[in-house]
TORKOL-4160 file (C-alpha; in steps of 0.2 Angstrom, whole numbers, padded with zeros to 4 digits, m for minus):
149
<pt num="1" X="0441" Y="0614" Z="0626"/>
<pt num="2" X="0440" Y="0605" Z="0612"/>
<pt num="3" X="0438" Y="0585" Z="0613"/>
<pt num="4" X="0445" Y="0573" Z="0601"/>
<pt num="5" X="0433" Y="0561" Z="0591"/>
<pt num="6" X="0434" Y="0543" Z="0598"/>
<pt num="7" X="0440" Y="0538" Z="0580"/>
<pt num="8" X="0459" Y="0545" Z="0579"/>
<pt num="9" X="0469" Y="0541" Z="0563"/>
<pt num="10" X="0487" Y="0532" Z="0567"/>
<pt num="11" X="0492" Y="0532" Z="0552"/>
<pt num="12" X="0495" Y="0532" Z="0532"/>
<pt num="13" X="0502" Y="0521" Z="0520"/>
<pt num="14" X="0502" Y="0523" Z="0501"/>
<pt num="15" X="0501" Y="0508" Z="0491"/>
<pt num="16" X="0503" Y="0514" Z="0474"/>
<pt num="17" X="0507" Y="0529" Z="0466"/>
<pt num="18" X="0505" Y="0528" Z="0446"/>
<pt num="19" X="0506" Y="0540" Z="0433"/>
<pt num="20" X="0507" Y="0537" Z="0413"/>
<pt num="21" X="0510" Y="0551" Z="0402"/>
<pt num="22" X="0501" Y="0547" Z="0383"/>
<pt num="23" X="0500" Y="0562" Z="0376"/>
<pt num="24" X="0513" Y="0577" Z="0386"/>
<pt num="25" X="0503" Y="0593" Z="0373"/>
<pt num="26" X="0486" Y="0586" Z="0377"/>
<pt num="27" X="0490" Y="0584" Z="0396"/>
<pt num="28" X="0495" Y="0601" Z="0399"/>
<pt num="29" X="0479" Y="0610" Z="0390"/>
<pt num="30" X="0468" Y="0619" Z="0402"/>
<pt num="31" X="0452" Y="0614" Z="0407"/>
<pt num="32" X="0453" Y="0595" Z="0403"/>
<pt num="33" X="0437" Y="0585" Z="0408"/>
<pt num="34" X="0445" Y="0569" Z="0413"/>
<pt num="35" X="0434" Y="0555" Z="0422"/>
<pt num="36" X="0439" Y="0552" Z="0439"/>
<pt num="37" X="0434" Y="0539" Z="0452"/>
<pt num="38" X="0433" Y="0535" Z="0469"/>
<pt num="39" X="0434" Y="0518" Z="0478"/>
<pt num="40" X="0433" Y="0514" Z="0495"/>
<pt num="41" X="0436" Y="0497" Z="0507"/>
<pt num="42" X="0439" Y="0493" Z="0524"/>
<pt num="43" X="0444" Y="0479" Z="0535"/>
<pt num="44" X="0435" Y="0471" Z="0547"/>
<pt num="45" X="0437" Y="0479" Z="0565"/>
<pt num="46" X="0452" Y="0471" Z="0574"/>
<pt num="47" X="0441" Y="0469" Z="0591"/>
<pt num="48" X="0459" Y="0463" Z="0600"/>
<pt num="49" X="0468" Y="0478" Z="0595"/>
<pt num="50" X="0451" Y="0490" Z="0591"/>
<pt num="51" X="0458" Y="0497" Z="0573"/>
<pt num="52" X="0451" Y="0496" Z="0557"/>
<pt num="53" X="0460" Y="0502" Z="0541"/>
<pt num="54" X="0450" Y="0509" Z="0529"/>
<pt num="55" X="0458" Y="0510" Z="0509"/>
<pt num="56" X="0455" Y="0523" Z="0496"/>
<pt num="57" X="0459" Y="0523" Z="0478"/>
<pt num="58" X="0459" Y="0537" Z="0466"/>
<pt num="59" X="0460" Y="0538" Z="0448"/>
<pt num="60" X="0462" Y="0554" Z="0435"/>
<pt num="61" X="0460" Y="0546" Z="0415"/>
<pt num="62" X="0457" Y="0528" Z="0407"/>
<pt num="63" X="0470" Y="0515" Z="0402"/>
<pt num="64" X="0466" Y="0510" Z="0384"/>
<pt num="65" X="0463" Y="0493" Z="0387"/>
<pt num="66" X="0449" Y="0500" Z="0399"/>
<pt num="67" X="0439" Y="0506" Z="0383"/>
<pt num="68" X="0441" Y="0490" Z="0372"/>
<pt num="69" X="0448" Y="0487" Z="0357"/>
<pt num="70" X="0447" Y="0505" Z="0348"/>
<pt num="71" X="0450" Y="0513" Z="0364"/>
<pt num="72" X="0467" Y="0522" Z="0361"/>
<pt num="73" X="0459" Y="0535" Z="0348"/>
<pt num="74" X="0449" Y="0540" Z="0366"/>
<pt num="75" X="0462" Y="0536" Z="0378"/>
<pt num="76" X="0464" Y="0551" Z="0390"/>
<pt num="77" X="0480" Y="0562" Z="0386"/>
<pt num="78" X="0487" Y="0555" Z="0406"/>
<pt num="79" X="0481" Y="0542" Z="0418"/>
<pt num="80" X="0485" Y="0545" Z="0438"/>
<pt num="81" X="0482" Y="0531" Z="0452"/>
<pt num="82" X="0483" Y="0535" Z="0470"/>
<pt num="83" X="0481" Y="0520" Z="0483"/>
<pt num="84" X="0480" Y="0526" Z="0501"/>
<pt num="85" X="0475" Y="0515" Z="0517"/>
<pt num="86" X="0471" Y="0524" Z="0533"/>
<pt num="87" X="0474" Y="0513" Z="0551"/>
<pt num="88" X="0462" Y="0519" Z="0563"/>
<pt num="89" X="0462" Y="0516" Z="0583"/>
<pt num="90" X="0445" Y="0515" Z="0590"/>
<pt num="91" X="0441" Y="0519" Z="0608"/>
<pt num="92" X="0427" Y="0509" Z="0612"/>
<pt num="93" X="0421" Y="0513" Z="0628"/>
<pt num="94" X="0416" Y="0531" Z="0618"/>
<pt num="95" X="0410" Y="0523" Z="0602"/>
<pt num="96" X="0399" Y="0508" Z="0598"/>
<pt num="97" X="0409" Y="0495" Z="0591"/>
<pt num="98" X="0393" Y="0490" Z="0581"/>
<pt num="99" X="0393" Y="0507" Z="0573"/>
<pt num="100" X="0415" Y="0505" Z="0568"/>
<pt num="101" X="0411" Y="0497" Z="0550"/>
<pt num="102" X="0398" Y="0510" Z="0546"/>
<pt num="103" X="0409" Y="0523" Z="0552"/>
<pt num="104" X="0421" Y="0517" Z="0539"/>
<pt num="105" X="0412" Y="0514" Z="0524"/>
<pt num="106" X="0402" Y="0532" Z="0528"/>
<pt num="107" X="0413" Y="0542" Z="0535"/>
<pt num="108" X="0432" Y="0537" Z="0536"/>
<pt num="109" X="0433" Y="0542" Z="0516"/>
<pt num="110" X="0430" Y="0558" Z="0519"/>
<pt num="111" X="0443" Y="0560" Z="0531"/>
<pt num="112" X="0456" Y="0554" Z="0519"/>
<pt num="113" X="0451" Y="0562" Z="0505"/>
<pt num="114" X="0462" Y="0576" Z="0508"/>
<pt num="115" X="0479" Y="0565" Z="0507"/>
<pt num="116" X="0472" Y="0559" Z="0492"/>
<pt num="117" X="0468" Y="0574" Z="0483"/>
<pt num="118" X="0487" Y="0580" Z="0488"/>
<pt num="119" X="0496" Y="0565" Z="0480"/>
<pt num="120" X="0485" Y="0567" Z="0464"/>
<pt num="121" X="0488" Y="0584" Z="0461"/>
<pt num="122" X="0507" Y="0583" Z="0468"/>
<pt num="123" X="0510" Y="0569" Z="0455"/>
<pt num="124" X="0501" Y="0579" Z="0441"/>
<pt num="125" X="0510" Y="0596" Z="0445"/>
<pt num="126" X="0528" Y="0587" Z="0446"/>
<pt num="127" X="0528" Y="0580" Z="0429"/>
<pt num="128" X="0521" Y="0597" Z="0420"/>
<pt num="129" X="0502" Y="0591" Z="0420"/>
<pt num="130" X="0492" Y="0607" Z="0425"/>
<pt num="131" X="0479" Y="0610" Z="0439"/>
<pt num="132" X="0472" Y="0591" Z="0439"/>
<pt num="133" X="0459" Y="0594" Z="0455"/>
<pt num="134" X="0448" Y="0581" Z="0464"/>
<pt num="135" X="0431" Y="0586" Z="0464"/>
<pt num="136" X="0421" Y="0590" Z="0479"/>
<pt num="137" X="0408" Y="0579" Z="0483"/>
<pt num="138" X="0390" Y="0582" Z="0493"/>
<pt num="139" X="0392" Y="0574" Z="0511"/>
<pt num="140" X="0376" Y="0570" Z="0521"/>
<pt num="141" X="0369" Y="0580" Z="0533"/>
<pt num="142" X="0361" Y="0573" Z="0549"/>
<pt num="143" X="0348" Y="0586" Z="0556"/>
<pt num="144" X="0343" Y="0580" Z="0574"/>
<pt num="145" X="0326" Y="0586" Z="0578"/>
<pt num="146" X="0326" Y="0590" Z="0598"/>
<pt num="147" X="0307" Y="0593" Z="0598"/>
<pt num="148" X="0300" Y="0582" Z="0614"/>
<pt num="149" X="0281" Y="0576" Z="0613"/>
């Protein structure tokens, strides 16, 4: 039997899908280094209700006016925004409420990642943009050391 986390995802909503074609030759080479970033944010934990949404933002390129002035000579061949937020009920006679906002900032990220990396790459694939892929990133490990003095 396999028990369900005390942390459960409700729900997704997207906020904002954006993509901008500059250049349609450039954006379909292979191999494209692109910059990408991650942000994260969360609410505070609804204590009446015991959910906390937890928001991601990704982004594939730069916006010229993100490079200044002389930025359009640099300006990546496509930008793509994704804007996700996750509701998540809490049961808290399992988890410490005093742990929730950690959990969100640490751990709820992770979790929607995957929806995410599906929009990006949906919305690059539907307008001809080839394999535009989120990277991995390193998660970190807890070892527990069950040695008793």
């Amino acid at each position: 039997m396999i028990n369900k986390h005390p942390i459960q995802l409700q729900g997704i909503i997207v906020k904002e899908l954006f993509l901008k074609v500059y250049d349609p030759e450039r954006a379909q080479e292979n191999e494209l280094d692109l910059p990408f970033s991650f942000k994260v944010g969360h609410s505070k934990f609804d204590v009446e209700n015991n959910q906390i949404a937890v928001g991601v933002l990704g982004r594939v390129g730069l916006d010229a006016d993100e490079l200044g002035d002389d930025g359009a000579s640099e300006r990546t061949p496509f930008v793509i925004k994704v804007d996700l937020v996750g509701q998540f009920s809490v049961d808290v006679s399992l988890f410490p409420v005093d742990k929730v906002e950690q959990w969100a900032k640490e751990n709820a990220p992770l979790i929607l990642l995957p929806f995410l990396r599906e929009h990006i790459y949906g919305l690059a694939s539907r307008s001809g943009i080839k394999e535009v892929i989120v990277p991995m990133f390193v998660v970190p490990t807890v070892t527990i050391n069950n040695t008793a003095k």
